[in-house]
C-alpha positions in Angstrom: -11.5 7.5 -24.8 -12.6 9.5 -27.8 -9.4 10.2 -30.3 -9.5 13.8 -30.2 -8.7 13.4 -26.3 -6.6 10.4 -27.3 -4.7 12.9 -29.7 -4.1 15.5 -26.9 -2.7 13.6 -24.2 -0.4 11.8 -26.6 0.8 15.6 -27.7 1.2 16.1 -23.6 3.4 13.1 -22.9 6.7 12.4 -24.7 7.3 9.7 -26.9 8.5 6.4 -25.6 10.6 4.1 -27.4 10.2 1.0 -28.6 10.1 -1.5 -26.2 13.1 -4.2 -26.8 11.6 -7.3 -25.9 8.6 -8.5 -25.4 7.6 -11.4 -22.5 7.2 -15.4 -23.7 6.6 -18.1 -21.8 10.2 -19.7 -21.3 10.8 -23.8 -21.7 10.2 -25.3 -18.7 9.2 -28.6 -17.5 7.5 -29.7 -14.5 9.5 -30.0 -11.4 8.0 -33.3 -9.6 10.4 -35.9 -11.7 13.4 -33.6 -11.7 13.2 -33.9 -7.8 13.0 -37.3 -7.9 16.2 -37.6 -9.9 18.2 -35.6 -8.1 17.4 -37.3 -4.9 18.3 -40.2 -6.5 21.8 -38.4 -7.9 22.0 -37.6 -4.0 21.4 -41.0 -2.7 23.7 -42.8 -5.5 26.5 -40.5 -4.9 26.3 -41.4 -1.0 25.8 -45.0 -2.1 28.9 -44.8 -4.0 30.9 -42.7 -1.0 29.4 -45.5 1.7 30.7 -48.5 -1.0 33.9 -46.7 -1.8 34.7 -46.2 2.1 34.6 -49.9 3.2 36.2 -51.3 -0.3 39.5 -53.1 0.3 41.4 -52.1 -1.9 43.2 -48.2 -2.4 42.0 -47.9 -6.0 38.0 -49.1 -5.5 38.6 -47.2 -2.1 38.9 -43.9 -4.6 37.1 -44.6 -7.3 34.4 -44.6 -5.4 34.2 -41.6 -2.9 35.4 -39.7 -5.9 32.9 -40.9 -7.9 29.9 -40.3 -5.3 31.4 -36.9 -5.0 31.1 -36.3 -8.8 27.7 -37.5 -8.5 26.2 -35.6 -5.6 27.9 -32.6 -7.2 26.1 -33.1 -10.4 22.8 -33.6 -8.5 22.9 -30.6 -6.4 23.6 -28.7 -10.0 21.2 -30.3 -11.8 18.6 -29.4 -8.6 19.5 -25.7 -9.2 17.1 -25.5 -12.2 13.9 -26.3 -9.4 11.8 -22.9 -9.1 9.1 -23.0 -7.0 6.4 -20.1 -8.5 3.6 -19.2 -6.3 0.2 -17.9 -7.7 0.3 -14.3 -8.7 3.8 -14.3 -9.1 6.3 -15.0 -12.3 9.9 -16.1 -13.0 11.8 -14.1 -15.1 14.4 -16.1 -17.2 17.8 -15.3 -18.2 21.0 -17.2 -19.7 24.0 -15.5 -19.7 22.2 -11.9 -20.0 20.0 -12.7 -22.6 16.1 -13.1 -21.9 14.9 -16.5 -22.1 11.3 -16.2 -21.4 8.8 -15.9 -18.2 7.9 -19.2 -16.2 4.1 -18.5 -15.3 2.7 -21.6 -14.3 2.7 -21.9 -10.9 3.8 -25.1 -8.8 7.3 -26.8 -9.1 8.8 -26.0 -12.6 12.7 -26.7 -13.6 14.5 -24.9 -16.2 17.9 -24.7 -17.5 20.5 -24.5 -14.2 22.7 -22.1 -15.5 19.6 -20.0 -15.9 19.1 -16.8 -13.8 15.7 -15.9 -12.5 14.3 -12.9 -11.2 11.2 -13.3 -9.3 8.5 -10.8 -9.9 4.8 -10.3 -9.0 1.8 -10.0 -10.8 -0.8 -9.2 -8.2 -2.6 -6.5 -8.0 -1.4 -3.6 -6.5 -2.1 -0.2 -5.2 -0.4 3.1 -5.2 -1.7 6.1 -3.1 0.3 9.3 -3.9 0.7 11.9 -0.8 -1.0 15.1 -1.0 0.1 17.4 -3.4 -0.2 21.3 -3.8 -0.7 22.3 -6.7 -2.4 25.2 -8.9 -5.7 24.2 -10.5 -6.3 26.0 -14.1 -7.7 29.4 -12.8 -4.3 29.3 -10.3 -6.3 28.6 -7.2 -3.3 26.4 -5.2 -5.6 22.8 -4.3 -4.4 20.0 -2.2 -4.7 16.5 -4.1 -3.8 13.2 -3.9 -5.2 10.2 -5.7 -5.2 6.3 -6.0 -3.8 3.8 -8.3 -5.1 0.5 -9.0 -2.5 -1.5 -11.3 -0.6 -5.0 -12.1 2.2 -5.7 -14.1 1.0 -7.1 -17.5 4.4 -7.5 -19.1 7.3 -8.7 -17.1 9.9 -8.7 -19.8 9.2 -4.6 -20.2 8.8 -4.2 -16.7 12.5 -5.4 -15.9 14.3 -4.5 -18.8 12.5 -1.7 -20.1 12.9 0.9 -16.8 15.1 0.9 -14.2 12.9 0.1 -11.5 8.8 0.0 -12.5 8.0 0.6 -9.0 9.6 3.5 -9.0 8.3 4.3 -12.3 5.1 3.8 -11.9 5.5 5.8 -8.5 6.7 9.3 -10.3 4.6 9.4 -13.4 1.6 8.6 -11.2 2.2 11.7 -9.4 3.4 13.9 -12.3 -0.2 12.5 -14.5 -2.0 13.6 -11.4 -0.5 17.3 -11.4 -0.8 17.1 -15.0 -4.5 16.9 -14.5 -4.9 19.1 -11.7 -3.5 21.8 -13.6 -5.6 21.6 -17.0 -8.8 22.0 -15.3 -10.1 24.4 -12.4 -11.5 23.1 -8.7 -15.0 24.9 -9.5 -15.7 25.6 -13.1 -17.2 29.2 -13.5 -19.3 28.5 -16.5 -21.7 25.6 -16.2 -20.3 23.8 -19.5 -16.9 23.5 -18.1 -16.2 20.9 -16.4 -14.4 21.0 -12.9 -12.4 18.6 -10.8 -14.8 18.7 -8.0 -18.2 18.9 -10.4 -17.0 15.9 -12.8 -15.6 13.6 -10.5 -16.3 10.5 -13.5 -14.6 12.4 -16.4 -11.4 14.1 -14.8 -10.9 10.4 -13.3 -11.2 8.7 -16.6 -8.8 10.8 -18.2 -6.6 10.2 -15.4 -6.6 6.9 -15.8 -6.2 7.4 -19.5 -3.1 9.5 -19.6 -1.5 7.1 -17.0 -2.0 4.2 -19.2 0.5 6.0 -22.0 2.8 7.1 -19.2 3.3 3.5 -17.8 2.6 1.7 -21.4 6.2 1.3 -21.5 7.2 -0.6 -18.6 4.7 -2.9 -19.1 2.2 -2.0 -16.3 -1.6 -2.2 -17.1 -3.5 0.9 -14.7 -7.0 -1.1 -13.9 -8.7 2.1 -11.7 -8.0 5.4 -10.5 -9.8 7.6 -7.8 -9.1 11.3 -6.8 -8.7 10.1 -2.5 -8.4 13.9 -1.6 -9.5 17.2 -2.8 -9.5 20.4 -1.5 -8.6 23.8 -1.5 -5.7 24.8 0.0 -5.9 26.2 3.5 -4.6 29.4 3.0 -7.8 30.1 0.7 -10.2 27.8 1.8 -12.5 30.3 4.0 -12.7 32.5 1.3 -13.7 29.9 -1.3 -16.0 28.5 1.2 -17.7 31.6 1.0 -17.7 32.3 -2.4 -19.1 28.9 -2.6 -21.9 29.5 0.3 -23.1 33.0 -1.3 -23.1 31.2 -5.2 -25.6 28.5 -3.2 -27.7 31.4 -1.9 -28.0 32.8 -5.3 -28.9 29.5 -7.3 -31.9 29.6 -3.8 -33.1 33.0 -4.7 -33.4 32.7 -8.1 -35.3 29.5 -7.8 -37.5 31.1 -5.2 -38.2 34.5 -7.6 -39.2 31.9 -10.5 -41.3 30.0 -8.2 -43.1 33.4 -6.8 -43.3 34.7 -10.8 -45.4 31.3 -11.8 -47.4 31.7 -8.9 -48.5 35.6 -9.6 -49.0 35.2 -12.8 -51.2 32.2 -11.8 -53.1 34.1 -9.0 -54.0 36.9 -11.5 -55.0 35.0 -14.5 -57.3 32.8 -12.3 -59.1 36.2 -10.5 -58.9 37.6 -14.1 -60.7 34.3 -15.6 -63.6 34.3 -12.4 -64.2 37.6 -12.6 -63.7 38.2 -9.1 -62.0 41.5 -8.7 -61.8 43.8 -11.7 -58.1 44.4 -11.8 -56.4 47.9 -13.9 -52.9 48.2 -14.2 -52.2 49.7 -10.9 -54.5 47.2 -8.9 -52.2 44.2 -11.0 -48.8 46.3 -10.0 -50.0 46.2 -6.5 -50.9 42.9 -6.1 -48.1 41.8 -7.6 -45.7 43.7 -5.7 -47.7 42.4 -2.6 -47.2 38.6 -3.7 -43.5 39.0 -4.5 -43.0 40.5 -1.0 -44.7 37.8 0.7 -43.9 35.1 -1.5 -39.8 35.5 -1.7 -39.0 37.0 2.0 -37.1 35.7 4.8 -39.8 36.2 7.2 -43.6 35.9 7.4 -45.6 39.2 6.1 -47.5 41.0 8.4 -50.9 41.8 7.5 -52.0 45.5 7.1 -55.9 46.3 6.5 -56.7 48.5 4.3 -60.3 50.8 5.6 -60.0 52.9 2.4 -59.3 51.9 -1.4 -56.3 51.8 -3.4 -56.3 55.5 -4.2 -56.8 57.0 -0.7 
């Protein structure tokens, strides 16, 4: 994106504010031997319950189901730090309300028990808006709707930065898409401008540009973004269709006329060069009035002999 259209769609969006945090990967080790040891708390503490149940005496009798009590309860604690994190998805840490990092390794990981964690997904995801009617530049109402291709590249914005980044990314996707749909016109009059439907490549790109500086701040990266429906509105479509039909017939006709003007001016330079007829104005006017008729009309010419000459 060049800066001057950099510079303009900033102008167009309002300014976000500085994002609070930022996402790091949160200490974590791997999960496997944490199991282990609280399996082991586990089967100690019913050890010491089994021990303490068939002890003689009152005081070993309590020592020990209290003790295998204490135990298992400290092993079913200390098991609360196990996180199991699948691929394409992320753990979102937090210690009494404060941010503690983002477990991304996938597998068995185990963190901190008193620890919080918000799962959240990093896959790729799509968004398809409904169709929307809107006016296009020149006020022409156009149905639109469009495609979003995006994943969340910051997980620490994402959650804390926006209430919900769904929802987010939901509502500016539309209002970048109206946004779009009225700076520009469905069929540019002039050839220079360009048009929704005529420059399909561009109007995308700055789609997909001026999303990426509405969702900046939640943390989302937009990876594509496709225009999935376009046209007019129904109310007007007819008569656009014929506007469009008779511009079509034009752009024929003149093509045909400067097809028929090479090949006149051909045809009478090469009879001139041979010698072949000796041509005056009127003959030339004639003849090319003549090769224009039968040259650029609908239907074939019907021959008319001429027993006389030009004059009689």
């Amino acid at each position: 994106m060049s800066a001057s259209t950099t510079k303009a769609a900033v102008q167009d969006i309002p300014a976000m504010p500085e994002p609070r945090v930022r996402e790091f990967a949160a200490h974590s080790i791997g999960g496997g031997l944490a199991l282990l040891l609280g399996l082991g708390g586990l089967g100690a503490g019913v050890a010491l319950i089994v021990l303490g149940g068939i002890a003689e005496s009152g005081g070993a009798k309590a020592a020990g189901i209290v003790g295998g009590i204490i135990v298992i309860l400290a092993a079913t604690f200390a098991m609360c730090g196990l996180n199991m994190v699948a691929p394409g998805e992320a753990r979102v840490v937090q210690l009494f309300g404060r941010y503690r990092g983002t477990i991304r390794a996938d597998g068995l990981r185990y963190v901190n028990p008193l620890t919080s964690r918000a799962k959240i997904s990093t896959r790729v995801r799509n968004h398809e808006t409904p169709v929307m009617k809107v006016n296009d530049a020149y006020g022409n109402p156009i149905e639109l709707a469009a495609v979003v291709v995006w994943k969340v590249e910051d997980t620490a914005q994402a959650l804390f930065e926006v209430d919900d980044f769904l929802e987010f990314v939901s509502t500016q996707t539309e209002a970048a898409v109206r946004h779009i749909a009225i700076e520009y016109p469905y069929d540019a009059h002039d050839e220079d401008g360009l048009s929704l439907r005529g420059n399909a490549e561009e109007i995308t790109e700055k789609l997909a540009d001026e999303l990426r500086l509405r969702v900046e701040a939640a943390g989302v990266n937009i990876i594509e973004s496709r225009f999935t429906h376009l046209a007019y509105a129904p109310e007007i479509a007819s008569a656009m269709l014929q506007r469009q039909q008779a511009g079509a017939v034009v752009a024929a006709r003149r093509l045909i006329v400067d097809g028929a003007v090479g090949m006149v001016e051909e045809a009478i330079d090469r009879i001139t060069e041979r010698d072949i007829v000796e041509l005056d104005t009127e003959r030339k006017a004639a003849m090319v009035s003549n090769l224009l008729v039968v040259l650029c009309g609908d239907r074939s010419a019907q021959p008319v002999l001429n027993t006389g000459t030009l004059y009689q």
